[in-house]
C-alpha positions as CSV (number, residue, x, y, z in Angstrom):
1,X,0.0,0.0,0.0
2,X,1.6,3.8,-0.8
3,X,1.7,5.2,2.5
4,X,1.2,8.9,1.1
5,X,-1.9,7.4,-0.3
6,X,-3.2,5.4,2.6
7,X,-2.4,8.8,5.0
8,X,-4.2,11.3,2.9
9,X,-7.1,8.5,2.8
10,X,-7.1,8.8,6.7
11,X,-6.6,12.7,6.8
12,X,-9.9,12.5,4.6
13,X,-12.1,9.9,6.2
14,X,-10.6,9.5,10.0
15,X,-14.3,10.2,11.3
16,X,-16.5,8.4,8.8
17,X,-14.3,5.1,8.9
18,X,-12.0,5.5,11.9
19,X,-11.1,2.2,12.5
20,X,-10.6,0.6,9.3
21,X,-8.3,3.8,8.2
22,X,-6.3,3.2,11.1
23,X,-5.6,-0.4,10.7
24,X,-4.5,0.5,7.3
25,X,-2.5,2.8,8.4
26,X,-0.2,1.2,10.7
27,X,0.4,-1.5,8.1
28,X,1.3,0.9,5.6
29,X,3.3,2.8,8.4
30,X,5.5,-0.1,9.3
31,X,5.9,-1.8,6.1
32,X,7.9,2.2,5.0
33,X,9.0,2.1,8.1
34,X,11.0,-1.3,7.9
35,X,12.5,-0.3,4.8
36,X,13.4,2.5,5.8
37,X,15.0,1.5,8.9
38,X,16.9,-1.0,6.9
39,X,18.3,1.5,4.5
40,X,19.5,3.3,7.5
41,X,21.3,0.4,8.8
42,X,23.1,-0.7,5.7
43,X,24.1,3.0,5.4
44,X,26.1,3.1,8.8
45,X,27.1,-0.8,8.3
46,X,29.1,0.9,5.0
47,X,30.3,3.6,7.6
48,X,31.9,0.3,10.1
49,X,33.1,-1.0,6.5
50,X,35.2,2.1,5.9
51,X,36.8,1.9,9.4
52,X,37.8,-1.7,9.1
53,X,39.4,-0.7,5.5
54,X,41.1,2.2,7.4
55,X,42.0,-0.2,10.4
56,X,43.3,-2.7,8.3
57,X,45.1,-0.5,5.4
58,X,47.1,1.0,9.0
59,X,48.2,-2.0,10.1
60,X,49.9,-3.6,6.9
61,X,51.6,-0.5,6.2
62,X,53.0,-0.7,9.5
63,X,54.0,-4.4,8.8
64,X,55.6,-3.8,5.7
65,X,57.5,-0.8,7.6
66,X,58.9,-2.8,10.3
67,X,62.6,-1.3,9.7
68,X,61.2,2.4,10.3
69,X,60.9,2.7,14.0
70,X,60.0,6.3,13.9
71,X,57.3,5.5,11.0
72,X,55.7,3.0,13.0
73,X,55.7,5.5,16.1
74,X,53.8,8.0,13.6
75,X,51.1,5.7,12.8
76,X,50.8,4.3,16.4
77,X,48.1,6.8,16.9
78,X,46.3,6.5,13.8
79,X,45.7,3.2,14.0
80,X,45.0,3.6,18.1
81,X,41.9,6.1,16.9
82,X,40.7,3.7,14.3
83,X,40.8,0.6,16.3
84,X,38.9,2.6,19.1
85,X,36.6,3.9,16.3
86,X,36.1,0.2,15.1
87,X,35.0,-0.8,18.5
88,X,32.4,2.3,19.6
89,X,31.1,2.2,15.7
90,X,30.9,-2.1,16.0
91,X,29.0,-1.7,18.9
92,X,26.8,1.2,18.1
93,X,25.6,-0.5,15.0
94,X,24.7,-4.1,16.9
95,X,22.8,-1.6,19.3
96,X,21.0,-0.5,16.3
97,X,20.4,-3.9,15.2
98,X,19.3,-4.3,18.7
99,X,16.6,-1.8,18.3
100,X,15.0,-3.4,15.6
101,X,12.9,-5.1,17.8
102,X,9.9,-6.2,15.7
103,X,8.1,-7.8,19.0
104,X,7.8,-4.6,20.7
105,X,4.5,-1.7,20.0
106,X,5.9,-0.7,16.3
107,X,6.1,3.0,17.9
108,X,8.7,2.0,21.2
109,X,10.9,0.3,18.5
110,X,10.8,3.0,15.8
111,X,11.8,5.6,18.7
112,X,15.1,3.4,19.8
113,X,16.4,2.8,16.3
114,X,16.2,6.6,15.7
115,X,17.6,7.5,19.1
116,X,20.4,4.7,17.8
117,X,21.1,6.2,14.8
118,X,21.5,9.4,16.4
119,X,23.8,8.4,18.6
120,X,26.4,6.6,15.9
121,X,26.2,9.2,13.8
122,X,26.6,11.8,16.5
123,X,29.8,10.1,17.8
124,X,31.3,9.7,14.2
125,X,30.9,13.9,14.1
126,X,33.0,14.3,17.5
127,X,35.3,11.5,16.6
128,X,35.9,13.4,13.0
129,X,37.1,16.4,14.6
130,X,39.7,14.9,16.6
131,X,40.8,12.3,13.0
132,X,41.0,15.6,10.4
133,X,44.1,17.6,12.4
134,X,45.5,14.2,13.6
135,X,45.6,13.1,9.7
136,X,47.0,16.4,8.7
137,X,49.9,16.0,11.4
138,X,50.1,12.4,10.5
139,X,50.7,12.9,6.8
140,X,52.6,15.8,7.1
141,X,55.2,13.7,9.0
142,X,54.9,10.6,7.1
143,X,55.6,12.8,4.0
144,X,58.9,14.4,6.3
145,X,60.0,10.9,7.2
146,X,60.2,9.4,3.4
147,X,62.5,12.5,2.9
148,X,64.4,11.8,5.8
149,X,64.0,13.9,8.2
150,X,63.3,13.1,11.8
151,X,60.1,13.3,14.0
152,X,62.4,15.5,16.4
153,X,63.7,17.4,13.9
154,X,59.8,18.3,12.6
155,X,58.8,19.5,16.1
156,X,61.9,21.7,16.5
157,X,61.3,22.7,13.0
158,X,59.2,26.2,13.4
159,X,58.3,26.3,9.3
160,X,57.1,23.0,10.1
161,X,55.2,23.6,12.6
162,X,53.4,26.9,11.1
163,X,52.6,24.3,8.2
164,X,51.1,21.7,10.3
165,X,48.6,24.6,11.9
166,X,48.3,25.6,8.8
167,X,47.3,22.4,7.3
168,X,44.9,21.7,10.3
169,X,43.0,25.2,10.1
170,X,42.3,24.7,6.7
171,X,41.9,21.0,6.4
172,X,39.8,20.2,9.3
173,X,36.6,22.7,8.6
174,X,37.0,21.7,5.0
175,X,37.0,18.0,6.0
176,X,34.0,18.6,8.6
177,X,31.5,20.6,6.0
178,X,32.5,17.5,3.8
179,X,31.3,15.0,6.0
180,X,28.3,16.5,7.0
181,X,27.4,17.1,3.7
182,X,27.9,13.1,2.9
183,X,26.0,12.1,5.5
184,X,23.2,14.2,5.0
185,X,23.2,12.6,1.7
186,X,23.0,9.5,2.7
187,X,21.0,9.8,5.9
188,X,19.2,13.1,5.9
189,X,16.0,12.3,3.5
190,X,15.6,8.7,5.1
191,X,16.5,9.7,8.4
192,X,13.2,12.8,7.5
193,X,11.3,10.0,6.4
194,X,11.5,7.8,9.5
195,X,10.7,10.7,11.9
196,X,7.7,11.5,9.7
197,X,6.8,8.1,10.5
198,X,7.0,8.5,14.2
199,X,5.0,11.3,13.7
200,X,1.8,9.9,12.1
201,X,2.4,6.9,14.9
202,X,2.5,9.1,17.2
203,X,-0.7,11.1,16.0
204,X,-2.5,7.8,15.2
205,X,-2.0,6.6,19.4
């Protein structure tokens, strides 16, 4: 059933055939609602999918660096923040796999996946702002270090260091406005659609 339909049906009639519209509704409601819900998930389980890529991608270019001890102290703290992200992002999305708890009221359910999603996507927004400077440092040095110059030598260096604040000043609004505008692609008009949802649920109860 077209739920735009089926709701402008029940806007129309609500008081000549309440109950029947209502039944109608809430099927129509949750079957959009399901989908929707699982576009949202597959969405942030890409999100966990770029992290492990990240993780992983770290890690063998640390193992194929064994030789460079300073290298491997560079990218000590990359990999830290992606393995950390790996584990709150992991377990954020089995909470919101959690949430989609079909044998609860359709409404109670509905409410925790969207408090859920809020929450991942909220953290990946803090956590961004901490990765966009710390990759700026990180491949300002790593660039430094194939050149042969020292991580001591960098941090004594003041030309480097005006460069690095440069880099992060720039980089990390840039890098911010970008990610918000990606996720607002990818979750903004299904994200709208859900809460619409919630709405009519809410309105139907």
């Amino acid at each position: 059933m077209d739920l735009q339909k089926a709701w402008k049906a029940h806007q129309a009639e609500k008081f000549s055939q309440p109950k029947i519209n209502k039944d109608m509704i809430l099927q129509a409601i949750q079957q959009d609602s399901s989908s929707t819900m699982d576009e949202l998930k597959t969405n942030l389980f890409m999100k966990l999918m770029w992290v492990v890529l990240f993780t992983v991608s770290t890690l063998v270019f640390m193992l194929v660096n064994l030789d460079r001890t300073e290298l491997l102290l560079i990218l000590l703290f990359p990999l830290l923040y992606f393995l950390s992200g790996l584990i709150v992002l992991g377990w954020q999305y089995q909470q919101l796999r959690n949430s989609m708890d079909f044998s609860k009221e359709p409404l109670t359910f509905m409410k925790n996946f969207d408090r859920a999603l809020h929450r991942a996507l909220q953290f990946e927004t803090i956590s961004g702002l901490i990765f966009y400077p710390m990759a700026a440092i990180t491949g300002f040095c790593i660039a430094k270090h194939f050149k042969g110059v020292g991580l001591a030598e960098i941090f004594q260096d003041a030309h480097s260091l005006k460069i690095m604040l440069i880099a992060v000043l720039v980089l990390t609004p840039l890098a911010h406005f970008a990610a918000k505008a990606m996720n607002k692609k990818a979750f903004g008009s299904t994200t709208k659609r859900l809460k619409e949802n919630i709405r009519k649920l809410d309105e139907l109860n």
